[in-house]
C-alpha positions in Angstrom: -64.7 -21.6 23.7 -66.8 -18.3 23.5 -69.8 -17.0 24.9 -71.7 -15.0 22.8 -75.0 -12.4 23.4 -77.3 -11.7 21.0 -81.1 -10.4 21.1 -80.9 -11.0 17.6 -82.9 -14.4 16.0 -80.1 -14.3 13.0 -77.7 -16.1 15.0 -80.0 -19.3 15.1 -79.5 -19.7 11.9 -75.8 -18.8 11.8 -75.2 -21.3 14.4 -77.3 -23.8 12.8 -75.0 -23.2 10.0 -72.1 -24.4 11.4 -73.4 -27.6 13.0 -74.3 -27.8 9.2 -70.6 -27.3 8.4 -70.0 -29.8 10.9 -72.0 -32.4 9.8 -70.9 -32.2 6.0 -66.8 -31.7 6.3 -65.6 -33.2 9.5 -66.6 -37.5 9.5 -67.4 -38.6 13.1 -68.2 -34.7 14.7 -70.8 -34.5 17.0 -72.4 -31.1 17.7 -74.8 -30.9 20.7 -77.6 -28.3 20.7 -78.7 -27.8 24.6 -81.7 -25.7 25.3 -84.1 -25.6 28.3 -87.4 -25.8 26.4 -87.9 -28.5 23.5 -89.7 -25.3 21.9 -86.3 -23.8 21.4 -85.1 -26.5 19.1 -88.1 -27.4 16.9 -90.9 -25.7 16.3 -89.3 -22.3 14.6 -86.0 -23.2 16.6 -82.1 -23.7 15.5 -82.6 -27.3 14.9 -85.5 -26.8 12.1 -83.3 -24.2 10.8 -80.5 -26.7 10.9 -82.5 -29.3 9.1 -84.2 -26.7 6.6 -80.4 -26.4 5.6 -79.3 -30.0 5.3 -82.3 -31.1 3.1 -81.6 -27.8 0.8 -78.1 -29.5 0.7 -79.0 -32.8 0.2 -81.3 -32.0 -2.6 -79.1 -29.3 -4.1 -75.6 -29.7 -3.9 -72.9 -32.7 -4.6 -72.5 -32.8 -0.7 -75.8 -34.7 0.7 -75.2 -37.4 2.9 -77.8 -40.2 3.2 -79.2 -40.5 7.0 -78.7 -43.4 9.1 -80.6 -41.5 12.1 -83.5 -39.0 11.0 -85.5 -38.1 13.9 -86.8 -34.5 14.7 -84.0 -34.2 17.6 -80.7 -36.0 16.0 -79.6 -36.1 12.4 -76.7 -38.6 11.8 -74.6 -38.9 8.6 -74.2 -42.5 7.6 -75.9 -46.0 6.1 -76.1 -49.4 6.3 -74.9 -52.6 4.7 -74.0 -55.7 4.8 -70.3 -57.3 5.2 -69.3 -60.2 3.6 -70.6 -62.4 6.8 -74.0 -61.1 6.3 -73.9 -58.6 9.2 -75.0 -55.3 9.1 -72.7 -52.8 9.6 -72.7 -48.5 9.1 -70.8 -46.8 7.2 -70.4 -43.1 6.0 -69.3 -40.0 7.9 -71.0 -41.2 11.1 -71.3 -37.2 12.1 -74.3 -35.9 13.8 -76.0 -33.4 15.0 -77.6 -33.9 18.4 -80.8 -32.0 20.6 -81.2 -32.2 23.7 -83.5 -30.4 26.3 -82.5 -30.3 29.4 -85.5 -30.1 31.7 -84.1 -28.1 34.7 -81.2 -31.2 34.7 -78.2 -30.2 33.8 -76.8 -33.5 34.7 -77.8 -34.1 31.1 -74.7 -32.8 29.1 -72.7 -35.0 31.2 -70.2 -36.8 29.1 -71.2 -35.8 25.8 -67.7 -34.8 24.0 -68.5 -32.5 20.8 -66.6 -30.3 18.2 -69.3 -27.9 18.7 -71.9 -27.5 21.8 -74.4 -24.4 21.5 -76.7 -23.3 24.1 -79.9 -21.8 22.5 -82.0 -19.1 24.4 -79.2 -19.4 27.3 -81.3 -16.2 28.9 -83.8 -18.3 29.6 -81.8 -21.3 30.7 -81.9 -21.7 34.4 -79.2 -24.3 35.0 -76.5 -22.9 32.5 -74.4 -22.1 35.2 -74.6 -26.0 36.0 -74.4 -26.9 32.8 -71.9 -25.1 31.3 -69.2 -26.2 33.7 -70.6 -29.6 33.8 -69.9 -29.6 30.1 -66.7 -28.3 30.1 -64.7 -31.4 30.4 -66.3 -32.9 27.0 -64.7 -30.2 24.6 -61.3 -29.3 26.8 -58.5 -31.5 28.5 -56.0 -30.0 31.1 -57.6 -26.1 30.1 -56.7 -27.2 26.7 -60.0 -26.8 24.4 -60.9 -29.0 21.4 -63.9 -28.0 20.6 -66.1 -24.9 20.7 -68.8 -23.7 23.7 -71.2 -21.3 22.4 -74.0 -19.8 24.8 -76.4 -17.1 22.9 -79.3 -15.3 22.8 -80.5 -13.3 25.7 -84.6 -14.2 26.5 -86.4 -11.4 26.9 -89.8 -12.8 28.5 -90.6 -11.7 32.2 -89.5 -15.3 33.8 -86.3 -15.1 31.6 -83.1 -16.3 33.8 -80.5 -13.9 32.4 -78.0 -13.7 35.5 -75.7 -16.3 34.5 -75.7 -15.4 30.6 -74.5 -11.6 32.5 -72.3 -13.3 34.9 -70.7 -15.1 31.0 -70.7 -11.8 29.2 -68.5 -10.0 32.4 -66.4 -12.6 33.5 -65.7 -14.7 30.9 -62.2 -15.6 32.0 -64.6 -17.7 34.7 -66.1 -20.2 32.3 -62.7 -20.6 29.8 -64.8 -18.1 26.9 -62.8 -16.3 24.9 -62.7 -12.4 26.4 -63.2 -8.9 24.4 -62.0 -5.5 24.8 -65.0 -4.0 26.9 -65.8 -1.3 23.9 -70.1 -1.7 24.1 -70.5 0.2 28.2 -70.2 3.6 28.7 -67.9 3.3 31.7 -64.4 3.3 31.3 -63.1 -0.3 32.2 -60.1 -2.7 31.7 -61.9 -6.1 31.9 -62.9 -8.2 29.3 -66.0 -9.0 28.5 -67.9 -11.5 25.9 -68.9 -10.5 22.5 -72.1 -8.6 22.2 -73.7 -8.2 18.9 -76.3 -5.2 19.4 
């Protein structure tokens, strides 16, 4: 798992690309996109970025998948048919790619295992903290991880709730991210810290 600070508005569409490479070469992944604001998702957010890609893949490239969820919050691989007794059944790669705003509830990740959770704007997230460890169990197992945390972006409007994103960047060993060389301050430290992209 990493945590990762940006001020930059490139890694929405980086992220969004690999829920993309999620959704098109691993069958049955599920990548959750958690953000505070439905805002941060649609309008110009990572999951419009995320579907501007799939529909330039679907139309472009020998990798489109046919939808068997299409909904402005959740895309899911997959289609339906009919067995031999007449019942419908799916079939496909079944992967998906989920949003999900959380409301100032961050009882809402609960039990959602993924091969890839991002946190969008997670400056302006006021329950990360909560939600973060909360979601912890759904991509690790005995401190074990199988699947990828991701927490970016750092908010910079006045109400933006940046101490836990700080808290993420110097302590990361705290929320099982993936710790850096402190390089980026001017005073001398040993700690780690998480990766800042200036």
């Amino acid at each position: 798992m990493c945590a990762l600070k940006s001020r930059r508005k490139g890694y929405s569409y980086k992220n969004a690309a690999m829920a993309c490479r999620n959704y098109y070469l691993i069958p049955n992944s599920k990548t959750y996109i958690y953000a505070s604001n439905k805002q941060y998702l649609t309008e110009d957010g990572i999951l419009t970025k995320a579907w501007d890609y799939m529909n330039f893949i679907d139309k472009n490239t020998a990798w489109g998948k046919k939808r068997s969820v299409n909904t402005q919050m959740r895309k899911r691989a997959g289609f339906f048919t009919r067995d031999e007794y007449g019942n419908e059944v799916e079939l496909g790669y079944k992967s998906e790619i989920i949003g999900v705003t959380l409301k100032d509830n961050p009882d809402v990740v609960r039990g959602k295992a993924g091969k890839l959770i991002i946190f969008e704007e997670a400056g302006s997230f006021s329950e990360l903290g909560a939600a973060w460890q909360i979601a912890r169990p759904s991509v690790e197992q005995d401190g074990v991880a199988f699947g990828t945390m991701i927490a970016f972006g750092t908010g910079g409007d006045d109400n933006s709730h940046f101490f836990t994103l700080k808290d993420m960047f110097y302590h990361p060993e705290g929320y099982n991210c993936v710790g850096f060389k402190n390089i980026w301050d001017e005073s001398v430290t040993t700690e780690e810290c998480g990766f800042f992209i200036p």
